[in-house]
C-alpha positions in Angstrom: 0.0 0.0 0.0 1.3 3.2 -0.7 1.8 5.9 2.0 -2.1 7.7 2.5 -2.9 10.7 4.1 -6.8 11.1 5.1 -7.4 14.8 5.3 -10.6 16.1 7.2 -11.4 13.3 9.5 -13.3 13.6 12.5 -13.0 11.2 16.0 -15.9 9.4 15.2 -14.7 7.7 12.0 -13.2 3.7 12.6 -9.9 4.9 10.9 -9.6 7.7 13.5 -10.7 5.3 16.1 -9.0 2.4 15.7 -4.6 2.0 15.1 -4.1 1.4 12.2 0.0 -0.1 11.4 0.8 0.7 8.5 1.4 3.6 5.7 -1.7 5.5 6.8 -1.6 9.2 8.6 -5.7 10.6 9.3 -5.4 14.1 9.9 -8.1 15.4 12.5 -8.6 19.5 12.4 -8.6 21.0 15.9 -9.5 24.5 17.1 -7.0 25.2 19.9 -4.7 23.4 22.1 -7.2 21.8 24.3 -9.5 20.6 21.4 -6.5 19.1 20.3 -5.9 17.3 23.9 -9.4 16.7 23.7 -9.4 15.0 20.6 -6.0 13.1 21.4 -7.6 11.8 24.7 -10.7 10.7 23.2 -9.7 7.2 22.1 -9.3 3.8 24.2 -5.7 3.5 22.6 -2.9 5.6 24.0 0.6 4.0 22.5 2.1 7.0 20.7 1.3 10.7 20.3 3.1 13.7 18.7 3.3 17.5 19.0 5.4 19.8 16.8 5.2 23.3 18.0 8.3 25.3 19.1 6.7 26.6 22.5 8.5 25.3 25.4 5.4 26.1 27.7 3.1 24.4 25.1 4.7 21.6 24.7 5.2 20.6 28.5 1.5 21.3 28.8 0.8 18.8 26.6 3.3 16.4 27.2 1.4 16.3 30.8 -2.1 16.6 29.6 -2.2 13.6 26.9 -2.5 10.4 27.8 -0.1 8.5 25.8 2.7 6.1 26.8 4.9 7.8 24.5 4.8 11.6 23.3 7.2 12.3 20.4 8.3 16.3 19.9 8.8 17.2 16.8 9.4 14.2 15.4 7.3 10.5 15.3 8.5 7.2 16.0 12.0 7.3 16.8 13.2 4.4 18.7 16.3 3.7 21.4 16.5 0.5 22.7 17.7 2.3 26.1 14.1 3.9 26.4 11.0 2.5 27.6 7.8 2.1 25.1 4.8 1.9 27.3 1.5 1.3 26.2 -1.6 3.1 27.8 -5.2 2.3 27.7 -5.6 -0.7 25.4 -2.3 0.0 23.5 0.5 -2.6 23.9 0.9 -5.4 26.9 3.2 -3.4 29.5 6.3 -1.8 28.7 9.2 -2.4 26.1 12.5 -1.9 25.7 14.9 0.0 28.3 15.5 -1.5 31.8 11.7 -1.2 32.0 11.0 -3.3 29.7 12.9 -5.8 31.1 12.1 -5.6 34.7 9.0 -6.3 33.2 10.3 -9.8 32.2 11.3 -10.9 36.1 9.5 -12.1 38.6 10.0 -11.3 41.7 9.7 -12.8 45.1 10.3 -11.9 48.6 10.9 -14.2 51.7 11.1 -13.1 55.4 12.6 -15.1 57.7 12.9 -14.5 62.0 16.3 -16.2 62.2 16.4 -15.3 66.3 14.5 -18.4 67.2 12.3 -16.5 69.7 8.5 -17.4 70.0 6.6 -14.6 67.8 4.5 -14.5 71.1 1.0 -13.2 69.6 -0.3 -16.8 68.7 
């Protein structure tokens, strides 16, 4: 399939709603910044977002307001294996990648022992 951009979608169409992998960017108009949180946070899915703006203020506003395991600046989809790549909402099955992502592959378990031989006493 060749790279498609869908122009004038709104957040109630299915390829808004739903992620779609693959060469396809919708493009959803928004009216100000918190339309645009508005419209970001209005999905079950929260894997990636992005902002490109070159307001400091703005973009730690929104950084902090969407709800997205990942928020790229300025750019989309770069990947480091020494960062984590959490999903939110229904997007992805814990975190990847980074020392999160493999803590994430441990488990864990923690014993307690009284070594002093005493009687606990409250039995």
């Amino acid at each position: 399939m060749q790279p498609t951009l869908l122009t004038d979608c709104t957040n109630e169409m299915r390829v808004v709603r739903e992620e779609i992998f693959g060469p396809v960017l919708v493009a959803v108009p928004f009216e100000d910044e918190a339309d645009a949180v508005r419209i970001a946070n209005d999905s079950p899915y929260g894997l990636g977002a992005g902002v490109f703006t070159s307001d400091a203020d703005r973009i730690a506003r929104m950084v902090r307001a969407i709800d997205s395991g990942t928020v790229y600046i300025n750019t989309y989809n770069q990947v480091y294996p020494q960062s984590p790549f959490p999903g939110w909402k229904q997007s992805g099955t814990g975190v990847e990648r980074g020392m999160h992502g493999l803590m994430e592959n441990l488990r864990y378990k923690n014993v307690i022992q009284d070594i002093s031989g005493e009687p606990i006493g409250w039995f």
